[in-house]
N, C-alpha and C positions, 0 to 999 in steps of 0.2 A: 729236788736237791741233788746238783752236780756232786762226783767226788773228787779230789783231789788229794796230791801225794806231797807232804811237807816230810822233808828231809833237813831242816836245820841248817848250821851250821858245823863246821869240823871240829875233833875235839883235838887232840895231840897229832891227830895224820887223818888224814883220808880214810872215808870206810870204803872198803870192798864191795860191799853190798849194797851202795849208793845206786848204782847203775842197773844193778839184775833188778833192783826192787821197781826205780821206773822204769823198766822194759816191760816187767809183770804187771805194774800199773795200766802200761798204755794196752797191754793184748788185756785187758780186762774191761777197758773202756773208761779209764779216769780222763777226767778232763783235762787235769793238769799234772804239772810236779812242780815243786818250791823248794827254794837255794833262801840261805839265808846269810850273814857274818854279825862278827862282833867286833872283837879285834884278833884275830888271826887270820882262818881261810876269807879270801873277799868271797861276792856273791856271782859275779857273770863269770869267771872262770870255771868252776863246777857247772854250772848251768849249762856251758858252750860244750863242754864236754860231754853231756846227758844229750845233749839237740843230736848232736854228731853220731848217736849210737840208739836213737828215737827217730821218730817219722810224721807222726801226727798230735802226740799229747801235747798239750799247752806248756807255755816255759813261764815261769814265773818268780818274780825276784821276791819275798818275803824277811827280811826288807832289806833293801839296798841303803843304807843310813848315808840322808844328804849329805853330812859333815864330809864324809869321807873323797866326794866329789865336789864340783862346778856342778850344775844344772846343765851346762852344753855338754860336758865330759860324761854324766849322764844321759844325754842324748843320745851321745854318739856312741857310746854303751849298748843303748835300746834298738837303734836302728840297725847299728851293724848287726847284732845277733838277732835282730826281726828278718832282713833279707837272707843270711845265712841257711834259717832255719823256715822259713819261708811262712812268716805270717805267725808264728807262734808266740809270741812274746806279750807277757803281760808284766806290765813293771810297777811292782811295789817299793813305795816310797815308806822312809822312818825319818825322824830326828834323832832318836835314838833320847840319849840325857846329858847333863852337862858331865858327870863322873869320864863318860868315855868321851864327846865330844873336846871337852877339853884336858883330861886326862891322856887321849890317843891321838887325837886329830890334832892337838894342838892350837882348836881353835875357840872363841867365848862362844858361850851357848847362847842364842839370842833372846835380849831378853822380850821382845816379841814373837813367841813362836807361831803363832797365827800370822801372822805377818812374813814370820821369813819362810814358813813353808808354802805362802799362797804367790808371793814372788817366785819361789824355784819350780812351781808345777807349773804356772804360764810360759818363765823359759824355756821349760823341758817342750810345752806344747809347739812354742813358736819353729823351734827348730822342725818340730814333726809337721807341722804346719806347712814350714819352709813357704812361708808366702812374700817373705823378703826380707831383708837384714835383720838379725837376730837382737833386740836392741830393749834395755829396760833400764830405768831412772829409780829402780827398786834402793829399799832404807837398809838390805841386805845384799844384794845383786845388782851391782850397775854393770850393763852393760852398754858400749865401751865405757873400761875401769876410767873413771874422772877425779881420781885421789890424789891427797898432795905428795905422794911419793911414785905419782906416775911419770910418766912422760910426755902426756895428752896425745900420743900418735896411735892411741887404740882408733880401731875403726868396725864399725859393725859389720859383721860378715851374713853371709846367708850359705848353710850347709851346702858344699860342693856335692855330695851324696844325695840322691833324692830320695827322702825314706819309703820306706814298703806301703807303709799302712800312716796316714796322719790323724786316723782316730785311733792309732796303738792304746789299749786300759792302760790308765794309770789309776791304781791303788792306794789308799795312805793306811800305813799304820798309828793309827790316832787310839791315846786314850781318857783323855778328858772329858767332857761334855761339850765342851764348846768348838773344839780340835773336831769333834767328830759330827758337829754339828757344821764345822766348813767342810768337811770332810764331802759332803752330801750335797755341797753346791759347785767346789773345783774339780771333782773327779769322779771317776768312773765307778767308784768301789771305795769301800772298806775289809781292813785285815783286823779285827779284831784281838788281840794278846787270849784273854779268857773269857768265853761265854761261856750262860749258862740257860738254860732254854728254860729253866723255870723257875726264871727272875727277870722277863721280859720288861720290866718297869725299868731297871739300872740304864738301860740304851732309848727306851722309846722316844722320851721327848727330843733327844739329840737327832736321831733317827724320822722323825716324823715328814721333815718337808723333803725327803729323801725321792728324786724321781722314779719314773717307771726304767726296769732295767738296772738299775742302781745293785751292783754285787754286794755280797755280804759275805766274805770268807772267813771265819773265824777256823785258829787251827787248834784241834783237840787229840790227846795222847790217844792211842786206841790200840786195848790187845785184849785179842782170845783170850781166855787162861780160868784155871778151875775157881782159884783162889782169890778173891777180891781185894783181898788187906795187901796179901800178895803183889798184884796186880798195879794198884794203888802206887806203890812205894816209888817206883821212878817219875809220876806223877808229883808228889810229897818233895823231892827229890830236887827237881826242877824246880817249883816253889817256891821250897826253901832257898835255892839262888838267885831266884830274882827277886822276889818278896825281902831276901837279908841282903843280899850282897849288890846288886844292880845300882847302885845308887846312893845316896848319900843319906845321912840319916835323917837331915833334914829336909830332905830330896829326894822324895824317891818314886816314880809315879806308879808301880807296879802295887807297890804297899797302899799307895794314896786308890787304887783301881777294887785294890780287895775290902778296902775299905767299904767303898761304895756297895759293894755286892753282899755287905753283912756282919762282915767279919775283920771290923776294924780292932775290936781290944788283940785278936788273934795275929793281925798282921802287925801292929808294935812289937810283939811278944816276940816275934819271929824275929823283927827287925834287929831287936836287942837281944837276942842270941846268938845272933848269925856275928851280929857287930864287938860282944865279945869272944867270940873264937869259940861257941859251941857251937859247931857248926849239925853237927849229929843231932845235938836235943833241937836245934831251928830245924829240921826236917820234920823229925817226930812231932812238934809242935802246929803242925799244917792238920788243921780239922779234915780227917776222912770226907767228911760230907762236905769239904768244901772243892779237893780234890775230885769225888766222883763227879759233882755236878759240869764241871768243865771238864771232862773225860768220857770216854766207852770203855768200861774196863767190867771180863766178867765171863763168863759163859756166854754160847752163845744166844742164849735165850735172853737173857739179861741184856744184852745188848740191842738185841732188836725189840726189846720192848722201851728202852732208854730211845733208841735210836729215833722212833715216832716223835719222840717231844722236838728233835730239834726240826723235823719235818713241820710244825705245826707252826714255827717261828718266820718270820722274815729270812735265815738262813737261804740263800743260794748255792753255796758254795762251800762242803765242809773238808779242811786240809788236813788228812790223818797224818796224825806220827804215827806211824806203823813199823814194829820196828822185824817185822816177817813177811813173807810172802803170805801164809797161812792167812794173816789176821787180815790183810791186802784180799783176798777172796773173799773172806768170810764176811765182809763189809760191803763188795760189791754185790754178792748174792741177796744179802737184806735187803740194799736200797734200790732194790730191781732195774 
């Protein structure tokens, strides 16, 4: 099991410590590092920044949410900072939800999402492809656009740039069963939101026709620290905003996710605290035990005895929130 360095996205400003952390990453040996956005920092600007002050760690978008682009404009995203940074690039794809979809982007959420995510990752390929005019008849992606407000003078192009790499990883952040079940036949990988390595049943069936090589990145909070409950709390934290607030009440796939993994009466519970404005009791409300299990939080002992179970899993790939250099060693020293 590779390790990797998840960095999020920004909260009010940029962290300082965004950069020293993947520099200590990569002189440690991590595989990669992970840029994320919502709606504020985007994801390849941080990212291009970390390449430029890196050498060899992998670059990886966690997630780059398609609303917020074209499928070519993601392309040309992936390839530019693939030859820049010279081979590094692995690009994770989201939908994200309709709250921010059409809340942010301004645009409808589709109501086939299987569909319009399996349109945007053949675009994205064709370009990396570049094996000739970039061109799709897709029920969400035509290209050239053929709509009655165009002008018919679109013309298929084929990328002036010739990409680095035209099998560059593409990733999807899927959490459904059947999203993660195409997930395993369009792409290279999966980013899973929350694992838990000992409730291997929630993924299997989706997971089963999954090829050889096929990544498994699931990202999990992780820190040293004496105190467990302690420890726990920005775990609870997080949670509690995506579990209450990500979403809609009738929509919310993060709630609909925790459901599935056990603790459905818990994830309403949250939902409708977070949803009347107790935002404090919707944290406190996040079951400890559900918290640790998609986390390393703990001494170190504790952790490298946790740390085996997700060893034992399909895992490939685990993307720590790490939020020290400390807990950044003491991760790489366990997983030898």
């Amino acid at each position: 099991m590779r390790l990797g360095l998840a960095l999020g996205y920004w909260g009010r400003g940029p962290s300082p410590d965004h950069v020293p952390l993947a520099q200590e990453a990569e002189r440690l040996g991590y595989r990669s590092v992970w840029t994320a956005e919502s709606w504020g920092s985007d994801v390849f600007t941080p990212l291009t920044w970390i390449a430029a002050r890196t050498s060899t760690i992998g670059l990886g978008t966690a997630v780059a949410q398609m609303a917020a682009r074209s499928p070519t404009t993601t392309a040309m995203h992936a390839l530019t900072l693939d030859h820049l940074s010279g081979g590094r690039v692995m690009l994770g794809l989201g939908l994200s939800g309709p709250q921010v979809v059409e809340g942010w982007y301004g645009r409808p959420f589709p109501k086939s999402p299987l569909t319009a995510t399996r349109e945007y990752v053949e675009v994205v390929r064709q370009v990396l492809r570049r094996e000739g005019p970039v061109a799709s008849e897709g029920r969400f992606h035509q290209l050239p656009y053929r709509g009655p407000d165009g002008t018919g003078l679109g013309k298929a192009l084929k990328p002036i740039t010739h990409p680095l790499r035209s099998d560059l990883p593409i990733l999807l952040g899927a959490e459904g069963p059947k999203n993660i079940a195409q997930t395993t036949r369009i792409a290279d990988g999966w980013l899973p939101l929350y694992w838990s390595p000992t409730r291997p049943e929630v993924y299997e069936a989706s997971l089963a026709d999954a090829p050889e090589g096929f990544l498994v990145a699931p990202m999990a909070q992780v820190r040293v620290c004496d105190d467990v409950a302690e420890g726990l709390l920005p775990v609870k934290t997080m949670l509690g905003f995506y579990i209450g607030g990500m979403g809609h009440a009738a929509r919310n796939f993060h709630a609909d996710l925790m459901a599935r993994m056990g603790y459905e009466e818990e994830a309403r519970r949250i939902q409708r605290l977070f949803l009347e404005g107790r935002r404090e009791e919707a944290v406190l409300a996040v079951p400890d035990a559900f918290a640790d299990e998609i986390s390393l939080v703990g001494p170190r002992e504790r952790i490298a005895e946790r740390l085996e179970l997700w060893r034992k899993g399909p895992v490939t790939d685990l993307l720590a929130l790490a939020p020290d250099a400390h807990t950044l060693r003491v991760l790489a020293e366990l997983n030898g």
